[in-house]
N, C-alpha and C positions, 0 to 999 in steps of 0.2 A: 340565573340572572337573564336567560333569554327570552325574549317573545314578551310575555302582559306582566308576567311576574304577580300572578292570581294568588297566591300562597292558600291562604283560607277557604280561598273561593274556586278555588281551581278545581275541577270535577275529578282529577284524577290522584289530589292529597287526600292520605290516606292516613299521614303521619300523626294527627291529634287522635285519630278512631285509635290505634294502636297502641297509645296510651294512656287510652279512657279505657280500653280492653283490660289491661291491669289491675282497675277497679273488679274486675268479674273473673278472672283467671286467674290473680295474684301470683304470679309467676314470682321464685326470689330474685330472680334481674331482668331487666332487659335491656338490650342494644341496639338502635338502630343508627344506620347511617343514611347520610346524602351529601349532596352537592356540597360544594366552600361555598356559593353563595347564598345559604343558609347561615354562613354566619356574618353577614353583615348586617349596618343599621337598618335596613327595609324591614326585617326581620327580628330586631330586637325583642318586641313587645309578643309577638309568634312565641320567641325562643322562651323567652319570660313565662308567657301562660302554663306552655309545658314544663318547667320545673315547679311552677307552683303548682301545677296539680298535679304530679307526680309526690310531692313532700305532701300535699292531702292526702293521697293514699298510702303515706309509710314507706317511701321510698327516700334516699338521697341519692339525689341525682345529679349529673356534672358534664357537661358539653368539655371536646376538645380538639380540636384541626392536627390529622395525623396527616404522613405524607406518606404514599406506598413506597417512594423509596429509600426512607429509614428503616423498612423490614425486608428487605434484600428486593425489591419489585424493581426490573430496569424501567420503569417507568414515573413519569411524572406525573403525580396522581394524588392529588390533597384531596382526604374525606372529611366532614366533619363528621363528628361521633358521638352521639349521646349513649352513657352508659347509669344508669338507675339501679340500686340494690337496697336491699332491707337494709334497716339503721343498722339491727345485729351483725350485719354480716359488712358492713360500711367499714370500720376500722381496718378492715383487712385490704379492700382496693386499693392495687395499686397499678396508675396507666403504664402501661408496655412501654420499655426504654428502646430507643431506637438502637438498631446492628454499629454497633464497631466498624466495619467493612462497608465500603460504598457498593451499590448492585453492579452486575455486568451492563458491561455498555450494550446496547442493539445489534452489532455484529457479532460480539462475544454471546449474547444471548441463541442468537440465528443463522450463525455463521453455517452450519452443518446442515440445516434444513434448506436454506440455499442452494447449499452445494449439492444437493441431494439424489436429485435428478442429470447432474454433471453437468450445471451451468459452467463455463470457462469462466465467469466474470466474477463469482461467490467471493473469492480470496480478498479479491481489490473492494470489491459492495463491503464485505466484513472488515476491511478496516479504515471505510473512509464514514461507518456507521459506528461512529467512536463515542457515541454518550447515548445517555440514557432517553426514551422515548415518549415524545408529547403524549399529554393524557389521550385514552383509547377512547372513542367518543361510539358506546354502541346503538346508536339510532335508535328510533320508533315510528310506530305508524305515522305518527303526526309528524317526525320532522325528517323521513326520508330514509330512502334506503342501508345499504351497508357501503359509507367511505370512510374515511379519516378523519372527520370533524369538519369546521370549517374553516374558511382561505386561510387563518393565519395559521392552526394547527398544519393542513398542508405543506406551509410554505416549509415548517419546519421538519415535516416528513422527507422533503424534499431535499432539504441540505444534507439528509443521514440516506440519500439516494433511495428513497422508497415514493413510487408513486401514492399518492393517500387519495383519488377518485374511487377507487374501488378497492374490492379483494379478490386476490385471485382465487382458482381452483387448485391450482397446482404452483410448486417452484417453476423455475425458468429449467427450459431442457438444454440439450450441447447445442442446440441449432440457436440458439438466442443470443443477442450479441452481447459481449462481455461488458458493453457498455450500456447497457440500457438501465431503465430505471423500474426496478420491479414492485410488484402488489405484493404484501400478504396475503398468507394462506389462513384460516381460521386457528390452524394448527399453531402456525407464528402466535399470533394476535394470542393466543390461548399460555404460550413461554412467556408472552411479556405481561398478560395477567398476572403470573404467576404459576401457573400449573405447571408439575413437576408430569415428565411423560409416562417415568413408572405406573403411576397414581391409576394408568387405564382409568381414566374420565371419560365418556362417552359423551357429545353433543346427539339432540334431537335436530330430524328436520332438514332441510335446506339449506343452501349455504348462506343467507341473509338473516335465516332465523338462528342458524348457527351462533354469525354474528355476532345477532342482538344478545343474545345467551353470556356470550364470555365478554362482549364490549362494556357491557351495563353491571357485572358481575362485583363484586365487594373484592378484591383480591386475596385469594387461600391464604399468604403468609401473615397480612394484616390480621385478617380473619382469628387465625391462629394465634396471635399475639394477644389481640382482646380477649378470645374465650377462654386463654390458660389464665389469664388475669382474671377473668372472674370466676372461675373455677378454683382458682387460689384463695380468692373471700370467700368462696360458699365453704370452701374445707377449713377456714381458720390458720392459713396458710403462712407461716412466716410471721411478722412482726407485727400485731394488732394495732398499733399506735398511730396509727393514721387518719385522717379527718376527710379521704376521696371516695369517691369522686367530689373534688369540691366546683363550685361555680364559679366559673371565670370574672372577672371585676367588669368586662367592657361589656356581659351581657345584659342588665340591666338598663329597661329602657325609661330614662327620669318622666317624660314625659306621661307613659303608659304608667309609672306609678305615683304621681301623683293624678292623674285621673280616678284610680284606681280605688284609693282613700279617700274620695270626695263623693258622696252622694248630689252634691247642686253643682248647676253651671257654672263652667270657669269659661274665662275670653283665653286667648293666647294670651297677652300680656301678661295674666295672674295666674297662667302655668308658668310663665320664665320666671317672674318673681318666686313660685314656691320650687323651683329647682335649681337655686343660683347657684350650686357646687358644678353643675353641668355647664354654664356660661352658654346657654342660650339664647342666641336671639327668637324677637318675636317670629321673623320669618322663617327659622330654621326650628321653629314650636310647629308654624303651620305646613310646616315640610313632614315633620312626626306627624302629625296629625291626620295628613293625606295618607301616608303607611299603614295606621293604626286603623282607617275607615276601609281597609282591604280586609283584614283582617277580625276587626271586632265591627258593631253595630257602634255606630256614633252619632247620639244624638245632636241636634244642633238647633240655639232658640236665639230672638235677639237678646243681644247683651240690656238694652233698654240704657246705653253708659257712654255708648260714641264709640268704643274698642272695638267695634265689628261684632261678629257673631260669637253666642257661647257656644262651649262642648259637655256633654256630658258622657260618658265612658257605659258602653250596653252589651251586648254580650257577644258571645266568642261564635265567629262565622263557621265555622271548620266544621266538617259532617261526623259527627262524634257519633254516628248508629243511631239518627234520627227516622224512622217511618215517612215522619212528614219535612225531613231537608230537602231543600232544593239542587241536592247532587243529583237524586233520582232523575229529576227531568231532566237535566242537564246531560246527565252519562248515558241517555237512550239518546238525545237528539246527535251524541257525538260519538255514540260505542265504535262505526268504525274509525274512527281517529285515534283508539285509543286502544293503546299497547298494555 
């Protein structure tokens, strides 16, 4: 949701190429995630294209808003999820139920890495760090170094006593005052992804590339949640009788289908009329309609009627492994901007 909010157009979406790739690799599933604000109205008609063209290729596919901390992650952390599998193998999906058990709070999480180096102040940080941690926000070239996200995520690093400007290199040592307010380590930042320390995970790099590494990362336990679940459809796993991944009801966008079904020009008005389960007004039509012109090709003619301008619905902007897309030029004139 931050900055242009490009989706189709944005030189570094990758997310439509990856399910036109399925066309050519036919993989039996796939999964990818991103952002919660992927699944807002901006995006409806976005989220639309790819199930439809995923069911062209033999997939059923099904969007859904997981939280990492229903899979033990101390953090606060909504992905949204699209999971896609063969029809054959469809009965058997079923989404990951969230833990029984709430995560470790932040200081239960970090309490020992703190104390590690024999800060005096570890004891008291560990228990005034008593819930679970704002989403880990892991930067990029384009939008700045390795902090905590921005001022409002800070504000709340801040009340669980952690500086969120930076990340440190190290815990606090005996000489540091038992009051201060300390950074994460990559090492921290890497507990509350989720990584378990046995596991010996090695980061590449620097400490900002580190960072971005585990900041931007999919978290291990979630991870682990979806891949037993479709590992479970691909074996015929348990009770076949299921109809998931199914399509959530609020992803459908009225407007983007009934353009969709229409080869001639519609005005606004005679798209509110053919979606009236929707209870659209004409202005909140021309509000889709601005969304939809990010995303797809939208023609636009006079109506010749007084209603203003028609629409007619064209094709889908998103770089699906075109030679001649206009991501090419676009991703040389910004390559260093982009992570």
């Amino acid at each position: 949701m931050a900055g242009r909010q490009l989706g189709a157009t944005d030189e570094r979406d990758l997310f439509a190429w990856a399910v036109e790739l399925c066309g050519t690799i036919q993989p039996r599933a796939l999964l990818l995630e991103n952002v919660r604000g992927l699944s807002t109205s901006r995006f409806s008609a976005y989220r639309q294209h790819v199930l439809d063209r995923l069911r062209d290729l033999g997939y059923v596919p099904g969007w859904r808003l997981l939280h990492a901390s229903d899979f033990g992650v101390p953090q606060l952390r909504p992905r949204f999820v699209l999971v896609a599998v063969r029809g054959q193998d469809a009965p058997w999906f079923r989404w990951p139920s969230p833990l029984v058990r709430p995560p470790a709070t932040v200081g239960e999480t970090l309490g020992d890495l703190m104390a590690a180096r024999g800060w005096p102040g570890a004891a008291a940080w560990a228990r005034r760090a008593d819930r679970i941690a704002p989403t880990i926000v892991g930067g990029s070239k384009k939008h700045g170094g390795a902090d905590l996200g921005p001022t409002r995520a800070k504000r709340a690093w801040a009340e669980l006593g952690v500086d969120g400007i930076g990340v440190a290199d190290a815990a606090p040592g005996p000489s540091d005052s038992p009051t201060m307010r300390p950074r994460l380590t990559c090492e921290m930042v890497a507990r509350l992804q989720g990584w378990q320390d046995d596991w010996g995970w090695r980061f590449g790099g620097r400490k900002t590339a580190r960072y971005r590494q585990i900041g931007n990362a999919f978290p291990p336990p979630v991870a682990e949640a979806l891949g037993s679940a479709i590992r479970r459809a691909l074996e015929h796993a348990g009770d076949g009788g299921g109809e998931a991944p199914a399509q959530d009801a609020h992803v459908h966008d009225p407007v983007f289908r009934v353009l969709r079904s229409r080869a001639d020009f519609l005005t606004a008005r005679q798209i509110a009329q053919l979606c009236p389960d929707a209870g659209l007004s004409q202005t909140a039509v021309l509000g889709r309609l601005r969304h939809l012109g990010q995303d797809f090709e939208l023609e636009v003619a006079d109506s010749g009627s007084g209603d203003g301008p028609a629409y007619r619905l064209g094709g889908f902007k998103a770089f699906l492994g075109q030679p001649e897309h206009a991501r090419h030029e676009r991703f040389a004139a910004r390559r260093t901007t982009i992570s």
